[in-house]
N, C-alpha and C positions, 0 to 999 in steps of 0.2 A: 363107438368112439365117444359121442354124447355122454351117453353114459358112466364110462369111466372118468370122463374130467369133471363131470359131476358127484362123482363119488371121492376123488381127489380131492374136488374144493370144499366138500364137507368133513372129510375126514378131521378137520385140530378142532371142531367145532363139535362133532358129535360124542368123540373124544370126552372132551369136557364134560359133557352133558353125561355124558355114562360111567362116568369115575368120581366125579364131582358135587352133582345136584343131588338136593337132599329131598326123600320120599315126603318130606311134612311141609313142601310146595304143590304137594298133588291130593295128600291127605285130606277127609273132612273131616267134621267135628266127631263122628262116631268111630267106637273102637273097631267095628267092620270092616272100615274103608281103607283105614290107616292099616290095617293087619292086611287089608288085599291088596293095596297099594306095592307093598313090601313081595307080595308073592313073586318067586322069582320065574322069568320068564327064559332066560338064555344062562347055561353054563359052558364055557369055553375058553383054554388057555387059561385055565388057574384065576378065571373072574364069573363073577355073575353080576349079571343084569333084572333087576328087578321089574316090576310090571310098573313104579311110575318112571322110571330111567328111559323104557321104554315108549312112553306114552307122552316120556316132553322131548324125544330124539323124534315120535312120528309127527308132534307139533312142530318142530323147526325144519322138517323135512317138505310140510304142508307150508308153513312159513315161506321158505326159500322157493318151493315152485309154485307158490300163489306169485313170489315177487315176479321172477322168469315170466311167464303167463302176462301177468300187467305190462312189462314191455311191447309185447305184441298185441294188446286189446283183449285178450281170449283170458275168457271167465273161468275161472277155478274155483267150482267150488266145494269148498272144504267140510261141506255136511253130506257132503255123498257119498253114501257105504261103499263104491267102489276106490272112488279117490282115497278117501282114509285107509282102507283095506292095502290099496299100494303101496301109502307112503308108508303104513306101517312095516306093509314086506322091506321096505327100503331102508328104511331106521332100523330094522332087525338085523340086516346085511350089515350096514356100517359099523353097528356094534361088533360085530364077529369079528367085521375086519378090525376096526380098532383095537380089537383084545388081543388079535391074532398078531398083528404087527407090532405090537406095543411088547407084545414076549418075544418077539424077534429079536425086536431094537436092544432089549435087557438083554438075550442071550447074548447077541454078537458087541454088547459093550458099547453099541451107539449113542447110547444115553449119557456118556461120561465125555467131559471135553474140556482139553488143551485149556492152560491160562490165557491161550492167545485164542483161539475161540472163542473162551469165555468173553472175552474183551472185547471180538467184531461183534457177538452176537447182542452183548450191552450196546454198544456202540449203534446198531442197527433198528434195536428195542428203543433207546434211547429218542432215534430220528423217525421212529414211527411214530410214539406216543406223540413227541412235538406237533406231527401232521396230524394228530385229532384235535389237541389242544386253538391248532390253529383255525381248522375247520369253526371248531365249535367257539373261538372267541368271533371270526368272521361272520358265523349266521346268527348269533344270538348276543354279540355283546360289541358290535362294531360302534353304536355309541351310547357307549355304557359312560357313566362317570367315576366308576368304581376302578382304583388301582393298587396297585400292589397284591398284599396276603389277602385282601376282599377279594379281590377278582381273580385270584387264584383258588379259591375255595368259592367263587360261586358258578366257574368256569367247570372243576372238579365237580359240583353238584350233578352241574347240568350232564357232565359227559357220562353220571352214573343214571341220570334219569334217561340218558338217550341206548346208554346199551353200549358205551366205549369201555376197551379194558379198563385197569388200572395201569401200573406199571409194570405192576410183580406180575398181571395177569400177560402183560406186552410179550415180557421177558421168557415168560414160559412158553410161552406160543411160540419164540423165536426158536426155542429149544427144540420146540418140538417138528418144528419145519426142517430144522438140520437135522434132525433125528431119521426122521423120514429121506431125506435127502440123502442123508449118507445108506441107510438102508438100500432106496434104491438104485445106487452107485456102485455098489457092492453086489448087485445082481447082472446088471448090467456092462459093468465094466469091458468085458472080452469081450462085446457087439460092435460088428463093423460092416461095412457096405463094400463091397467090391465092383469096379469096374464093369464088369459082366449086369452085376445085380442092376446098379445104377442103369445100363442102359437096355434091360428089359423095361422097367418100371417109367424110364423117359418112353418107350415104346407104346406102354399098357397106355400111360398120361395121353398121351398125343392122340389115339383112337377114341378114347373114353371123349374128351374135350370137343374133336371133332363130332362125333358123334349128338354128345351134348348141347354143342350150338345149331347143330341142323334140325334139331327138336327146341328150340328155344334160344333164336338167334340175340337177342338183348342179354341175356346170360354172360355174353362175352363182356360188353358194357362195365354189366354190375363187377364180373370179376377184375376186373382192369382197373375198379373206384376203389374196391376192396382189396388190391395190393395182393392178390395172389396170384400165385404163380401162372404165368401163362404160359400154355405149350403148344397152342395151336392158333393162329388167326384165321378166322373167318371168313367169305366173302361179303360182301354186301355191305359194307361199314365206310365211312367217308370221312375225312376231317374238315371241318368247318371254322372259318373264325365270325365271330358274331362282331358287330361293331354296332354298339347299344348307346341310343339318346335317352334317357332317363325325362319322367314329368319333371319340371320344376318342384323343389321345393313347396310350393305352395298348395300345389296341384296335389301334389301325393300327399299332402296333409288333407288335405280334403277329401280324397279318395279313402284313407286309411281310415279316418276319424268315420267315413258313413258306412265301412264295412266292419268296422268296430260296433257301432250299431244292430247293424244285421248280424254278428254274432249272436249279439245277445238277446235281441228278437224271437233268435233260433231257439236258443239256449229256454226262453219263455214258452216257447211255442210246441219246446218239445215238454217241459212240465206241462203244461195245459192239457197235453196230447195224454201221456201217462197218468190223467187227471181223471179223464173222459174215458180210459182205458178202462179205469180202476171201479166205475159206476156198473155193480153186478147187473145183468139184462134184466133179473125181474125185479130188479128196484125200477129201472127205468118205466116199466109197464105197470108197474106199478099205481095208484092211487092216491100215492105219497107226496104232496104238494109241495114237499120239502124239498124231495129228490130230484122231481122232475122243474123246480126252479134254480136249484143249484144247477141242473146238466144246462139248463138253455142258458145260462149265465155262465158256463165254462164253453159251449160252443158260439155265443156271441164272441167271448174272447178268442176263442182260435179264430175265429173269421176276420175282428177287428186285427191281430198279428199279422194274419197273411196277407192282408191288403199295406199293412206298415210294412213291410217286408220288400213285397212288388212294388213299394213305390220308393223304397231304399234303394233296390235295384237300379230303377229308373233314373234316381240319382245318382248313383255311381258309373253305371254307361253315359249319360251326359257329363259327368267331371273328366271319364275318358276323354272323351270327346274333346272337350277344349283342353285336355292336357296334350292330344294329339296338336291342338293346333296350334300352340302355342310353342311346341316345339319344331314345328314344320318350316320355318325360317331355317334353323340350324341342318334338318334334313335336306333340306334343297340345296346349302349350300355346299355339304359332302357330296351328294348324288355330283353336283356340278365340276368336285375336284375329278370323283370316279371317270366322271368322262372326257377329261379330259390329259388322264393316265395318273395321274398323282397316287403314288404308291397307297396300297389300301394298308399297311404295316404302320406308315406314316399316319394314317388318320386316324386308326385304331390309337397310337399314342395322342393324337392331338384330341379326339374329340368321342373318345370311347371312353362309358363309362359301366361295362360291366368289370367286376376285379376279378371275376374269373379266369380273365385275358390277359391279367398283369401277372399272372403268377407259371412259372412252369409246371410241366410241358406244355400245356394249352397257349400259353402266350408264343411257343415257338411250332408247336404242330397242329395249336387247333383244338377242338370240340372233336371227338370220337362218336358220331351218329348212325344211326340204321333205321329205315321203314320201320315204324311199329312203335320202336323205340319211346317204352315213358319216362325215362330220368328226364328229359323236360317238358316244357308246356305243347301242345299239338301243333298249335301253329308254327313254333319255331321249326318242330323236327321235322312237317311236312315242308314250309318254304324251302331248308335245308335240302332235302332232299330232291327236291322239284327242280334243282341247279342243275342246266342238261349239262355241263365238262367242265372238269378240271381249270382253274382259272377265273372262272364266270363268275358274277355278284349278283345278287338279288334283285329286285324292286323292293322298296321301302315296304313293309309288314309291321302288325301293330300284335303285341301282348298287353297283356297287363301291368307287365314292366316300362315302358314304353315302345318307342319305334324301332327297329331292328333294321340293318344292313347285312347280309351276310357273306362270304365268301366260300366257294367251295374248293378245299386248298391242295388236298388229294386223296388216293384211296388208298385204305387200310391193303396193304399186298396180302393174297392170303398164301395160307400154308403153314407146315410147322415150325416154328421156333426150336435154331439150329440148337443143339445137344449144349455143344459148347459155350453158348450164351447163358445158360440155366444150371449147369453141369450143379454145382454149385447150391443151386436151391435145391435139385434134386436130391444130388447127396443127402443133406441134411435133414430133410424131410424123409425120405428112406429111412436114413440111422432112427432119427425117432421115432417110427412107425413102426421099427424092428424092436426099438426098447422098452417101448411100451408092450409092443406084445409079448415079450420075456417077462417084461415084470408082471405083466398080470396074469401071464400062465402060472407063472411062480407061487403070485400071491394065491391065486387059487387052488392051487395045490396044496400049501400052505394052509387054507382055512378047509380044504377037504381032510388034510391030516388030521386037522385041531379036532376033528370031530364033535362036532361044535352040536350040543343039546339044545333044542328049542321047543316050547312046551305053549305054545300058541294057542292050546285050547283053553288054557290057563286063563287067556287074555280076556 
């Protein structure tokens, strides 16, 4: 499934790139490269595909899942004959699909559209391009002094130096979105879910889900923050409210400003480290009184960082510290309403300050916690937990945040999430799950007809 909304959201992009881009962006100076350049690598559906058309679809292929990869940390990298080797299988595919659907959309007349079409899809072109223009006045020209036809044309500069369409280029895209849209509309149309279907598939849902939180009971958590569907509740989960005293303003300046510090300490300390890495071992053994004075003056400096470090630390546990104490007047005198019944609902408005708690469902159910549980800090989730019944409040506990109060308000009930509650999501997610699998059977059949020439060895 990855894969297919992967190949979706490249499709108007690869598109372009395979109809559009000219071989003398890829070409060098000699007649060689420019005549291999042009070698044609794909014939299918009444197009060909040249080997540089090819080779700037498997750079935006690399492009797009270098970006994907940098969201999650994990290194892509793009000189490795395997990786390349993939994205070009990928870029290969796209193109077929491209040329394959592209004669669909011309066959079944998708391509041609209604005055009034014509006019949402301007209307829609129109409110895109605005959201780059704004984009790009906002990052690069919020104080500019430049107005009017200057700042329009140096706005326009920038958005061609950044990679935004044009207009005409907006416009076409829009075209080609509906193009596609209606394509896949017209395959799909006659797909529908049935009553029956729906409540296998709530059935399959509810085992699966079970299953899946008794092998990774925090799971439920994450899907619950994630706004997906839930079919089954777990046991072991509890709602908690937090009632949170914050450091002072001043305290937490001082706190932030010295681990602002010990960032960048870090940030030194790991060049330093990368420094001392990078000293070949037999330079080091070496007799080179060059080298072996550079190393002992790059591990004086790691030594001098790590002790700046430890002792940043030591100043930021002591700013806890009085920022604890400083708020312990305000905690004594909560602890003192607590005991003496004062609605704990009441003092979370009067003297709580996480907004976590002012916002629903948390401010009416609570915090959703479980043993183990990392969406928050340790000591929250264990104090939370350590609440021996329903009702009961904490003793005062210290984060990073400041001092915490908590309450434990009650337990997640488990079992399935009745049919009729969900009905609904299910349906929906069904149908799509059904329609996409139509259209990509389709589409694959589709580019099996097209009998589609690829000549890879070429490459």
């Amino acid at each position: 499934m990855r894969k297919r909304f992967f190949l979706a959201m490249l499709m108007v992009a690869v598109l372009v790139l395979g109809t559009a881009c000219s071989t003398s962006s890829t070409s060098s100076s000699t007649s060689t490269s420019s005549a291999d350049s042009k070698t044609v690598i794909i014939e299918v559906a009444g197009k060909t595909f040249t080997k540089a058309q090819v080779d700037n679809a498997t750079q935006y292929v690399m492009s797009y899942m270098s970006y994907q990869y940098s969201l999650y940390g994990i290194a892509y990298d793009t000189t490795d004959a395997t990786v390349i080797a993939s994205a070009q299988s990928t870029a290969i595919q796209l193109l077929v699909q491209s040329a394959v659907t592209a004669q669909k959309i011309k066959d079944l007349g998708f391509d041609v559209f209604t005055d009034a079409e014509l006019a949402d899809l301007q209307k829609s072109a129109d409110a895109t391009y605005q959201g780059y223009v704004d984009t790009v006045k906002k990052g690069y020209f919020a104080d500019t002094t430049l107005t009017g036809d200057a700042l329009t044309t140096a706005v326009e500069a920038k958005m061609t130096e950044l990679g935004y369409s044009d207009k005409a280029t907006t416009l076409e895209n829009a075209k080609e979105d509906k193009s596609q849209e209606k394509l896949r509309n017209s395959v799909i149309k006659d797909v529908s879910v049935t009553d029956s279907d729906i409540q296998t598939e709530y059935d399959s849902k509810v085992e699966a889900a079970k299953a899946s939180y008794t092998t990774n009971l925090s799971q439920y958590a994450s899907d619950v923050a994630s706004g997906n569907t839930i079919y089954y509740h777990p046991a072991g989960y509890r709602y908690v409210k937090n009632l949170l005293i914050k450091f002072t303003d001043a305290d937490s300046k001082i706190i932030s400003d010295l681990q602002t510090q010990i960032t960048d300490k870090k940030d030194d300390l790991d060049t330093n480290t990368s420094m001392i890495a990078a000293v070949p071992t037999d330079a080091i053994s070496s007799t080179d009184t060059s080298v072996t004075t550079r190393l002992s003056k790059l591990n004086d400096a790691k030594a001098t960082l790590e002790s700046e470090i430890a002792a940043l630390n030591a100043q930021v546990t002591a700013a806890q510290e009085k920022g604890y104490t400083d708020i312990q007047a305000t905690v004594d005198e909560i602890t003192a309403k607590i005991a003496s019944g004062t609605n704990f609902d009441a003092l979370l408005t009067q003297y709580g300050q996480d907004t976590g708690m002012q916002s629903e469902p948390a401010k009416t159910e609570g915090y959703l916690v479980c043993k183990g549980d990392s969406q928050y800090v340790t000591a929250f989730t264990d104090a939370a937990m350590a609440i021996a019944k329903v009702g009961d409040v904490s003793s005062p506990f210290h984060t990073q945040y400041g001092t915490h109060i908590v309450k434990y308000v009650s337990d997640l009930a488990e079992g399935a999430v009745p049919l009729a509650d969900i009905k609904d999501a299910v349906s929906k997610e069904l149908l799509t799950t059904k329609q996409n699998d139509l259209y990509n059977t389709t589409l694959n059949q589709w580019i099996t007809d097209a009998n589609a020439k690829i000549y890879t060895d070429r490459m």
